[in-house]
C-alpha positions as CSV (number, residue, x, y, z in Angstrom):
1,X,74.2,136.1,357.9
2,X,76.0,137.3,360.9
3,X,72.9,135.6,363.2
4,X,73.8,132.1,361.2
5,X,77.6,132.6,361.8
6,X,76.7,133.4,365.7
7,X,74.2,130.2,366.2
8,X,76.4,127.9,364.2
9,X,80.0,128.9,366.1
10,X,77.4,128.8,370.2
11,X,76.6,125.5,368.8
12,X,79.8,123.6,367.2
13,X,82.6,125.5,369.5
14,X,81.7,123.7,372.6
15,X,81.6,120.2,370.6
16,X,85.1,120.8,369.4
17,X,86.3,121.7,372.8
18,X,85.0,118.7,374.7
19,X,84.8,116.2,372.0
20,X,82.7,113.2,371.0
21,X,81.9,112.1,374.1
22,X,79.7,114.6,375.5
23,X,76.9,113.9,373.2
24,X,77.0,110.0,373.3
25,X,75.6,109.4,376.6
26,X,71.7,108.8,376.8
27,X,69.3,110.5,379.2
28,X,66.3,109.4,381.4
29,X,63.0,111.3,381.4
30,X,59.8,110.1,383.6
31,X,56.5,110.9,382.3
32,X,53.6,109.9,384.9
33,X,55.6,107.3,386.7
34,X,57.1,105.8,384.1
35,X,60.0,105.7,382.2
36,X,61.1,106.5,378.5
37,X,64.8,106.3,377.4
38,X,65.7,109.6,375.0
39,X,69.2,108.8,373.1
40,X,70.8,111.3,371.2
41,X,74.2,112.3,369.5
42,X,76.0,115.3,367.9
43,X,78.5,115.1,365.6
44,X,79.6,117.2,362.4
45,X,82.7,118.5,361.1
46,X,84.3,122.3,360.0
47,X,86.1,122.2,356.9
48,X,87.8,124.9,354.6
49,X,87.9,124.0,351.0
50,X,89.9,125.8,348.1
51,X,89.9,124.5,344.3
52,X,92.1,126.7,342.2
53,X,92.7,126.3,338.3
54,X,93.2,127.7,334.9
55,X,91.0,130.9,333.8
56,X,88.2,130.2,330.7
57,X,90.2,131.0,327.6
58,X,93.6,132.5,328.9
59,X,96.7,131.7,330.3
60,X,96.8,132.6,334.0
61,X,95.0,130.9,337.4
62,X,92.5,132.1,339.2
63,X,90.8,130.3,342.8
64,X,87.5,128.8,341.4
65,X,86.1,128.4,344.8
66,X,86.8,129.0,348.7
67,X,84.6,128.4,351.1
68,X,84.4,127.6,355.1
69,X,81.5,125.0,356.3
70,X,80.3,123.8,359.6
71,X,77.8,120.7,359.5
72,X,76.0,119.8,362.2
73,X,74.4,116.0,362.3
74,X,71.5,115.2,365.0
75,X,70.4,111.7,365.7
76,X,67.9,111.2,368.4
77,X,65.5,108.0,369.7
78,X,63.2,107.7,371.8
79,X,62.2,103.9,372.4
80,X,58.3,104.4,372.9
81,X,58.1,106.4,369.3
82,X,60.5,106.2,366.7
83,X,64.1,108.0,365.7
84,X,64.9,111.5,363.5
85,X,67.7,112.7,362.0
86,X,69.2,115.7,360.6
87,X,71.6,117.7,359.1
88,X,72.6,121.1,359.2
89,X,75.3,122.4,357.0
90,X,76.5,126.8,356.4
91,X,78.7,127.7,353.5
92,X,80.2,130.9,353.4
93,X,82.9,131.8,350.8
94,X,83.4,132.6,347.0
95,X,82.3,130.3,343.8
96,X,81.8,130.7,340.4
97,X,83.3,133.9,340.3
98,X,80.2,134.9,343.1
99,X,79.6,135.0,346.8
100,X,78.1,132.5,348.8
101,X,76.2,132.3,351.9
102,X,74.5,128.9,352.2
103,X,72.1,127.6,354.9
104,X,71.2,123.9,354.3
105,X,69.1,121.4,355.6
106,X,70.5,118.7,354.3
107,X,68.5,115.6,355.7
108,X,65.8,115.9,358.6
109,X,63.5,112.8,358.8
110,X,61.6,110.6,361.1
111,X,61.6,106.9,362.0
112,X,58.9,104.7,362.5
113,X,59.3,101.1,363.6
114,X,56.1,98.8,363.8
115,X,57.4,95.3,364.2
116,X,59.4,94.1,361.2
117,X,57.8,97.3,359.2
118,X,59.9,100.3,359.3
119,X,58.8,104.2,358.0
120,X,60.5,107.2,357.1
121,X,59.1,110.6,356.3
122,X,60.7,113.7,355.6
123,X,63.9,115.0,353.5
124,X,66.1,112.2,352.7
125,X,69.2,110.7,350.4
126,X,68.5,107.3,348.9
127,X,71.4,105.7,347.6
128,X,70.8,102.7,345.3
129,X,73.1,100.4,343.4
130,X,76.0,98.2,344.1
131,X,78.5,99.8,341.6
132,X,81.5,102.1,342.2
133,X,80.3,105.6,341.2
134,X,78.3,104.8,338.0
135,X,74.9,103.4,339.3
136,X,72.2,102.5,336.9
137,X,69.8,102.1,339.3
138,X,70.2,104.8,341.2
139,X,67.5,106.9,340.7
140,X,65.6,108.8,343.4
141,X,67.9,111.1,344.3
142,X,69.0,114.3,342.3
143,X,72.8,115.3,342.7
144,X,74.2,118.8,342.4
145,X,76.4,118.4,339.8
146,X,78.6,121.6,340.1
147,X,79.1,121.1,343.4
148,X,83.0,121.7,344.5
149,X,83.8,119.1,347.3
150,X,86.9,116.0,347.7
151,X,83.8,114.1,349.4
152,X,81.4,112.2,346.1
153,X,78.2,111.9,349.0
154,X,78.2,116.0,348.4
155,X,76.7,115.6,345.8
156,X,73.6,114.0,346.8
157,X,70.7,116.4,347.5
158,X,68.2,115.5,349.9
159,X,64.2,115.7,348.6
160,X,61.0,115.0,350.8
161,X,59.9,111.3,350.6
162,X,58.0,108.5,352.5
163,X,59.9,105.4,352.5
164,X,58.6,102.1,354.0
165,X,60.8,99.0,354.5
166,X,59.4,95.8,355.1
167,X,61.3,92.6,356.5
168,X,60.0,89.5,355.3
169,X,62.5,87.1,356.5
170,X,66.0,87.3,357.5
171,X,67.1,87.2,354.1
172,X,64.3,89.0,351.7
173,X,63.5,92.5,352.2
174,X,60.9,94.8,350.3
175,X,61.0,99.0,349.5
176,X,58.7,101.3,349.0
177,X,59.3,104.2,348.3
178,X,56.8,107.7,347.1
179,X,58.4,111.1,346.2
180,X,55.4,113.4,346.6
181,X,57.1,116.4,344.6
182,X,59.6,116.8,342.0
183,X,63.4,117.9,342.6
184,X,65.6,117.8,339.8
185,X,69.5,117.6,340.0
186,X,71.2,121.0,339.5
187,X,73.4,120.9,336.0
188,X,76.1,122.9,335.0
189,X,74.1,124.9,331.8
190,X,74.3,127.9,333.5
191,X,78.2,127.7,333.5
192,X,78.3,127.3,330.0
193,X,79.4,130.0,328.0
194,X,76.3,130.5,326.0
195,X,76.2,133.1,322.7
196,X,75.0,136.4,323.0
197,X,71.1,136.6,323.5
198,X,70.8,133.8,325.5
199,X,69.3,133.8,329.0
200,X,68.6,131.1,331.2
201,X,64.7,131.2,332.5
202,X,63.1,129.5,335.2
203,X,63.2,125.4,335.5
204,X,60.2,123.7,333.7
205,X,58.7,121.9,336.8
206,X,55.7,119.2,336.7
207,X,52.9,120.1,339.0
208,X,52.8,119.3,342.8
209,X,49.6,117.0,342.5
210,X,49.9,112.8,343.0
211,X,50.0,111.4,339.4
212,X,53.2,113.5,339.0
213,X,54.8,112.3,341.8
214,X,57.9,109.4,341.6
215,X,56.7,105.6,342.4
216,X,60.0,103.2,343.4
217,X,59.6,99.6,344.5
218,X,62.7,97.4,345.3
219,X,63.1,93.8,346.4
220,X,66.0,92.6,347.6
221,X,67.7,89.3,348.7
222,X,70.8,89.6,351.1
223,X,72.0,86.4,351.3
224,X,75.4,84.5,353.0
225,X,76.9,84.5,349.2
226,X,75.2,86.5,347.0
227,X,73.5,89.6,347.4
228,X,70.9,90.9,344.9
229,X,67.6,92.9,343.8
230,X,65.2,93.9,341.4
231,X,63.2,97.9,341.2
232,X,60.8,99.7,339.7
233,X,60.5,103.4,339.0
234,X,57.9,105.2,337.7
235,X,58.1,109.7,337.6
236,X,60.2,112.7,336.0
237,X,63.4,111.7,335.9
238,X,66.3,113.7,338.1
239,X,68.6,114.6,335.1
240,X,66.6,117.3,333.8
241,X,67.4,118.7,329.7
242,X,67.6,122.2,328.1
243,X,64.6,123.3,326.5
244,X,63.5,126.5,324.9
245,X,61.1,128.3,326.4
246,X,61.2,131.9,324.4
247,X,62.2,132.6,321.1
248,X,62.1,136.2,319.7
249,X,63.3,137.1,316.5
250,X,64.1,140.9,315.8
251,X,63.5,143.3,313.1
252,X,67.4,143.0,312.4
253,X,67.6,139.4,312.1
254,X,69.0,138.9,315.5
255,X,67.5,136.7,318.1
256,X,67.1,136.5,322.0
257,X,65.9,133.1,323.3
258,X,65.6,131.9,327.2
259,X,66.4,128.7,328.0
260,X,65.6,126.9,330.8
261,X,66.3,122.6,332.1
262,X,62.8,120.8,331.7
263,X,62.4,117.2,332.9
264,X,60.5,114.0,331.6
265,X,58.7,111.5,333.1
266,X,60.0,107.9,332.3
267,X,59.8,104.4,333.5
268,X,63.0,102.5,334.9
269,X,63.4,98.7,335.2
270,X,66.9,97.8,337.6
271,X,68.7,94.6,338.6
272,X,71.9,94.8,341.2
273,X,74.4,92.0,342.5
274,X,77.1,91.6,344.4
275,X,79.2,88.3,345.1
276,X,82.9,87.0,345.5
277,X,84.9,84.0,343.8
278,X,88.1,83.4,345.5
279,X,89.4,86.3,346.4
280,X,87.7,88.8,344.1
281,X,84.8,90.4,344.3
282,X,82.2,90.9,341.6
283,X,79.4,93.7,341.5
284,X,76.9,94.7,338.6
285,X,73.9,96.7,337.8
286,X,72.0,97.4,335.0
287,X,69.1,99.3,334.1
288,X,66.3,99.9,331.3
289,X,64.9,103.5,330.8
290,X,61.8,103.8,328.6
291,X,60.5,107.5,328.1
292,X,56.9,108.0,328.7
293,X,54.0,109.5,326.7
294,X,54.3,112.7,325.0
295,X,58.2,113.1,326.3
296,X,58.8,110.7,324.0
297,X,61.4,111.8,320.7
298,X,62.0,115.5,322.3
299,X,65.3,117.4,321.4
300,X,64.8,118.3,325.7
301,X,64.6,114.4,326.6
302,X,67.2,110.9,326.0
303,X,65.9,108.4,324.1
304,X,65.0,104.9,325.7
305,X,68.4,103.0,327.0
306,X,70.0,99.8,328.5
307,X,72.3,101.0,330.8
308,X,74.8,98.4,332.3
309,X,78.0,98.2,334.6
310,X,80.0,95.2,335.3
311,X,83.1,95.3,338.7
312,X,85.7,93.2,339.9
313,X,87.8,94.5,343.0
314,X,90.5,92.9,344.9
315,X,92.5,93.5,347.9
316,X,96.1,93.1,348.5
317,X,97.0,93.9,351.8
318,X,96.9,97.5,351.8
319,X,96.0,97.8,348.4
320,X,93.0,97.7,346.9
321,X,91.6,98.3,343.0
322,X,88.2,98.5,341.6
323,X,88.0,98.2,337.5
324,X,84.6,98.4,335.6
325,X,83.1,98.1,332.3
326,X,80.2,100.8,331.7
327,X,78.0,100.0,328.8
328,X,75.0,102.0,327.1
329,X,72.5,100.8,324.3
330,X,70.3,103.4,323.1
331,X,67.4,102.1,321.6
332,X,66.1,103.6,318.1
333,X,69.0,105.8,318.3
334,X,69.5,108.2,314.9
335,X,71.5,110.7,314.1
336,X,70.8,114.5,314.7
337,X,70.1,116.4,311.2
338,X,70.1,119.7,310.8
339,X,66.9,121.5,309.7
340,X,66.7,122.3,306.2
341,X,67.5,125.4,304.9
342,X,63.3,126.6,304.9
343,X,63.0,125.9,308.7
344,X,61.9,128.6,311.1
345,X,64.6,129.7,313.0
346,X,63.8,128.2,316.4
347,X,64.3,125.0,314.8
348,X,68.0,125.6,314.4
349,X,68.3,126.3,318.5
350,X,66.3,123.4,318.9
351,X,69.0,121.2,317.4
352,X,71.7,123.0,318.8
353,X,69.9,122.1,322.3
354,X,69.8,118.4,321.3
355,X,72.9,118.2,320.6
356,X,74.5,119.7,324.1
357,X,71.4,117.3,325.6
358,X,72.8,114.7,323.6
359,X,75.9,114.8,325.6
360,X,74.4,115.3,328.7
361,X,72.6,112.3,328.7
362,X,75.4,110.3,327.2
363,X,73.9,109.6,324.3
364,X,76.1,110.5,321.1
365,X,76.6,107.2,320.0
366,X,74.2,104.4,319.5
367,X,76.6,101.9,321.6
368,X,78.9,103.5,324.3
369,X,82.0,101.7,325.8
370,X,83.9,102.9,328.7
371,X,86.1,101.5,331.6
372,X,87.0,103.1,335.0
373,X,89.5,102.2,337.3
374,X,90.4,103.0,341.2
375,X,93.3,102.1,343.0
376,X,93.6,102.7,346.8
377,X,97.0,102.7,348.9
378,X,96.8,102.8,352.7
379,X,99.8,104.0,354.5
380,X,101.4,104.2,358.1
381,X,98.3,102.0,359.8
382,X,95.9,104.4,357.8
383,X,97.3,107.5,358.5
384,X,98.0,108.3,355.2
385,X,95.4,107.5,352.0
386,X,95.9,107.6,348.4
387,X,93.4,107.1,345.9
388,X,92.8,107.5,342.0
389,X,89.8,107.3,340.2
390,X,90.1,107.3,336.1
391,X,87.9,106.9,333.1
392,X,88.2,106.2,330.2
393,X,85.4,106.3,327.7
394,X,86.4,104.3,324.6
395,X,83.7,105.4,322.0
396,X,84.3,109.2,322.8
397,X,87.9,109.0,323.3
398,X,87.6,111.1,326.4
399,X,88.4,110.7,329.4
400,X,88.4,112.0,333.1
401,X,90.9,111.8,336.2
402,X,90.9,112.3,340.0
403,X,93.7,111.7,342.2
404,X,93.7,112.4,345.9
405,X,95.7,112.1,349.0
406,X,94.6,112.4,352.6
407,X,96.3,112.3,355.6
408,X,95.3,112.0,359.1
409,X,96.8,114.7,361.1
410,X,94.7,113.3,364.5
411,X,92.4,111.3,365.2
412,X,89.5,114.1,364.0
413,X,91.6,116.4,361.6
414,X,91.9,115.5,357.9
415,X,94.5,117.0,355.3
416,X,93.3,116.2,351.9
417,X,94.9,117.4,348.1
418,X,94.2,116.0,344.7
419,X,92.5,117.2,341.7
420,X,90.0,116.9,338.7
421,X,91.0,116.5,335.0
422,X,88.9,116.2,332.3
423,X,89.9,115.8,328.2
424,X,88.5,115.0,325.2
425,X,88.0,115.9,321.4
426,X,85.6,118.2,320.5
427,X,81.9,117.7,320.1
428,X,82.3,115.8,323.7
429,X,81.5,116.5,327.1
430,X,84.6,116.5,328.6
431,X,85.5,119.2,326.4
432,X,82.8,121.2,327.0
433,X,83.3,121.2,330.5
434,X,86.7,120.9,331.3
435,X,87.5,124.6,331.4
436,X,84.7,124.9,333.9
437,X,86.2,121.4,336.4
438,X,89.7,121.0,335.8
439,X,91.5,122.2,338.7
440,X,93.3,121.1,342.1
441,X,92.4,121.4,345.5
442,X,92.9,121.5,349.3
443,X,90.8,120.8,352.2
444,X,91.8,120.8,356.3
445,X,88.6,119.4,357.8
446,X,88.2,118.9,361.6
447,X,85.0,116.3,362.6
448,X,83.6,116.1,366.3
């Protein structure tokens, strides 16, 4: 660790010393007479990052995490052959009630243009979908859902991919896109405070061969009024569930089981838009997820869904507010029944793992209504940021809140404070993992 903390500080000191322009200038190189431009840029940032908040079943505060990062972001070109990127990020601190050290290669990929057909190979974050932090169609990219961080892109985890983009015409564009082997998002199940006897065993993961690997085709229109497209998706799905994957029952009755997240391979049909009328603008996604073959009616897997968000946002001066209406159909949706008094007993940890699956995957009711607002406030010529995101889900009667300020110290150092809050009755997700999120936090970030 001490090497890490000596190449990262040789490497980031002298860009916050001498700033951003020392890496934007382009270099010549001559190769047998002739010339071949190389471009490249440096940037990143330093940030430290507390979160502090109320301790799991008692009265007093604890600091849930702490940390100290330094990023480092590489873009290079070279006209002849292509571009690459990458991103380099060390996290040293406490979480969790555990130390971390953390070297991460976020992103590193490489750029291929041929004419009005562009490739990329190599560890990347797709973003898909139109709609303000509930995306239906996004799909290809798993998040790290316990990650602690005021910035939502965090969350994003970068996985080995070829993508291919292909221009038609200035106004239709087609993707491609093949995921060669499976990386699921990271869930908080190993934060929950599970009985005694439980362990959590090693992830259920497909093989590495190409029939298990993720298929994604998207077309899309960007036109002067209307944007929109259509996608495909064929592969195990990122938001993995809990399975059971040893069950030992003991000469006294009592029982030791391992559970571990196993994922399901599924087939996802998606539509985006985006548009304005008068003054507002109007964005929208939905999506249909079938489950495939034998995943089909698991306790570890959702049932088959429409999943659909509607957005209208507006500006006034330096306000700004996005609402939305979330929907969810779940198709041959039942209740969960118990198993009958004569049933083995791995059949009763079987439902209780449907049930916690059930709220995972949003799925405890057959129809599911929610609406999220975010208002925005900018301040002394942008100096000075406030912003609120809420939800409210309607069916559950839970809901979730995140407030945050930031204020620009200088031009490259940030000052942010807000917080997380999640409610809601029992038998819901929020209240299952509220004691683990709620808290507040502050973060001093410095980008180059």
């Amino acid at each position: 660790m001490k090497v890490y903390s000596i190449l990262a500080f040789t490497v980031l000191f002298p860009s916050v010393v001498f700033g951003q322009g020392l890496f934007e200038s382009a270099s010549s190189i001559t190769n047998d007479g002739e010339s071949k431009n190389f471009n490249y840029k440096l940037s990143g940032y330093v940030r430290g990052t507390s979160y502090f908040g109320k301790v799991y079943n008692a009265d007093n505060y604890e600091v849930k995490s702490a940390y100290g990062e330094a990023a480092l972001i590489i873009k290079a070109a070279k006209s002849s052959l292509g571009s690459f990127n990458a991103e380099i990020r060390f996290r040293s601190g406490f979480e969790y009630g555990k130390s971390i050290n953390e070297f991460e290669l976020r992103e590193a990929f490489i750029t291929r243009s041929l004419g009005k057909l562009d490739l990329k190979f190599g560890k990347q974050i797709v973003v898909w979908g139109k709609a303000d932090g509930f995306n239906p169609t996004n799909n290809i990219t798993p998040k790290n859902g316990v990650v602690r961080s005021p910035n939502p892109d965090d969350l994003n985890i970068g996985n080995i991919l070829l993508r291919a983009n292909y221009q038609i015409n200035k106004t239709l564009e087609l993707e491609g896109i093949y995921v060669p082997v499976y990386r699921s998002s990271i869930m908080s199940y190993d934060l929950l405070p599970w009985p005694e006897g439980s362990y959590l065993g090693s992830p259920v993961l497909p093989e590495p061969t190409i029939e298990n690997g993720s298929f994604a085709l998207k077309f899309k229109y960007n036109g002067a009024k209307a944007d929109f497209s259509l996608s495909a998706l064929e592969g195990y799905d990122i938001l993995p569930g809990m399975y059971l994957t040893d069950f030992v029952l003991n000469p006294d009755y009592s029982t030791e089981t391992t559970i571990a997240s196993r994922s399901y391979r599924d087939r996802i049909i998606g539509f985006d838009f985006s548009t304005s009328m008068y003054s507002f603008g109007i964005r929208g996604e939905a999506a249909y997820k079938y489950i495939l073959g034998e995943d089909q009616n698991q306790y570890y897997s959702p049932l088959s869904e429409f999943y659909y968000v509607l957005g209208i946002d507006r500006s006034f001066g330096d306000f700004s507010c996005i609402v939305q209406y979330i929907g969810k159909y779940i198709q041959d949706y039942m209740e969960l029944s118990p198993p009958v008094e004569t049933g083995q007993p791995q059949e009763y940890v079987e439902y209780e793992l449907a049930k916690v699956n059930r709220l995972y995957f949003q799925q405890s009711r057959e129809v599911l209504h929610s609406v999220s607002v975010r208002p925005a406030l900018n301040l002394f010529y942008d100096k000075l940021t406030i912003d609120c995101f809420g939800l409210y889900n309607i069916s559950t009667e839970e809901f979730m809140i995140r407030p945050q300020l930031s204020y620009n110290i200088a031009d490259a150092m940030k000052l942010s404070v807000g917080g997380e809050y999640f409610k809601g009755n029992p038998e819901t997700l929020y209240k299952l993992i509220s004691p683990i999120f709620n808290s507040v936090f502050v973060e001093l970030k410095m980008s180059f």
